[in-house]
KOLRO-842988 format. One record per residue (C-alpha): residue number from 1; residue in one letter; x, y, z. Coordinates in pm, whole numbers, plus 50000, padded with zeros to 5 digits. Example, Ala and Ser with C-alpha at 12.3 -4.5 7.8 and 13.67 -1.06 7.14 Angstrom:
2
     n   res      xx      yy      zz
     1     A   51230   49550   50780
     2     S   51367   49894   50714
// end
This chain:
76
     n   res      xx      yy      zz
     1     X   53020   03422   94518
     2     X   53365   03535   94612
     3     X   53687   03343   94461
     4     X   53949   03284   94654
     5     X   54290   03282   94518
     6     X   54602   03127   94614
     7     X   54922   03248   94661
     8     X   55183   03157   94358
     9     X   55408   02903   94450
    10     X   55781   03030   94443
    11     X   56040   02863   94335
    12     X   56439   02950   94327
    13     X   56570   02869   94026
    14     X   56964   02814   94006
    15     X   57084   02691   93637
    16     X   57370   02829   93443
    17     X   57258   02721   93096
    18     X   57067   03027   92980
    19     X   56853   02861   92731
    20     X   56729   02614   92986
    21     X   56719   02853   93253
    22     X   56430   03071   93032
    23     X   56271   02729   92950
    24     X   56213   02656   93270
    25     X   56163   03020   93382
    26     X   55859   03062   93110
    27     X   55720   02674   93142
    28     X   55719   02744   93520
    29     X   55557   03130   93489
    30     X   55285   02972   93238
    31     X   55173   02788   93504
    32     X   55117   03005   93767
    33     X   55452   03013   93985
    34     X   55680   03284   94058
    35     X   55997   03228   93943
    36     X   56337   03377   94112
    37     X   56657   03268   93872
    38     X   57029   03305   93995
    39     X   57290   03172   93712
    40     X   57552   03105   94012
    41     X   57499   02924   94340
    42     X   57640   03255   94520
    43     X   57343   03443   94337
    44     X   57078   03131   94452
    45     X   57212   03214   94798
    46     X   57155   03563   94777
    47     X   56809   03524   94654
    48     X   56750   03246   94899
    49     X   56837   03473   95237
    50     X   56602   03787   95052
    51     X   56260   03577   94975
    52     X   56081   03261   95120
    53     X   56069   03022   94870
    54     X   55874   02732   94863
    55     X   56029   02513   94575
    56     X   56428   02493   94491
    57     X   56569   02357   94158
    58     X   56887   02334   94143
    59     X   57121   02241   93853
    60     X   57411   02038   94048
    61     X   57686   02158   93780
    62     X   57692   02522   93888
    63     X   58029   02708   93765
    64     X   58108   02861   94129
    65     X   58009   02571   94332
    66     X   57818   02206   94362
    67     X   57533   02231   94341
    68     X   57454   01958   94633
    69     X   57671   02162   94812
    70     X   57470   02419   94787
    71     X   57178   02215   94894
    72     X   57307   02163   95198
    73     X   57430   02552   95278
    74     X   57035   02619   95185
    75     X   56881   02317   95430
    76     X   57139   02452   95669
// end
């Protein structure tokens, strides 16, 4: 019997709090997804335009920007 397996989901992960960043980062990780973190929205969108990502968390306090703002320069 062959197993198939899945692809990780990815996520982009854009929080300035460190400590909740690498919560999320190793809660997310334990269960299977791959995580890409960015500490400023300008990092997010930097990741965002290199990788498809399939999930997008998004703290909406970032220090640069909004972070709906940044929402909509991702949907965009």
């Amino acid at each position: 019997m062959v197993s198939q397996r899945t692809a990780a989901t990815r996520v982009l992960l854009v929080e300035n709090e460190g400590p909740i960043r690498r919560f999320l980062v190793t809660t997310l990780e334990s269960e299977g997804h791959e995580v890409f973190e960015a500490a400023t929205a300008v990092e997010g969108e930097t990741l965002a335009g290199n990788r498809r990502i399939d999930v997008f968390l998004i703290d909406l306090g970032l220090p640069d920007r909004d972070g709906v703002e940044l929402i909509g320069q991702l949907r965009a």
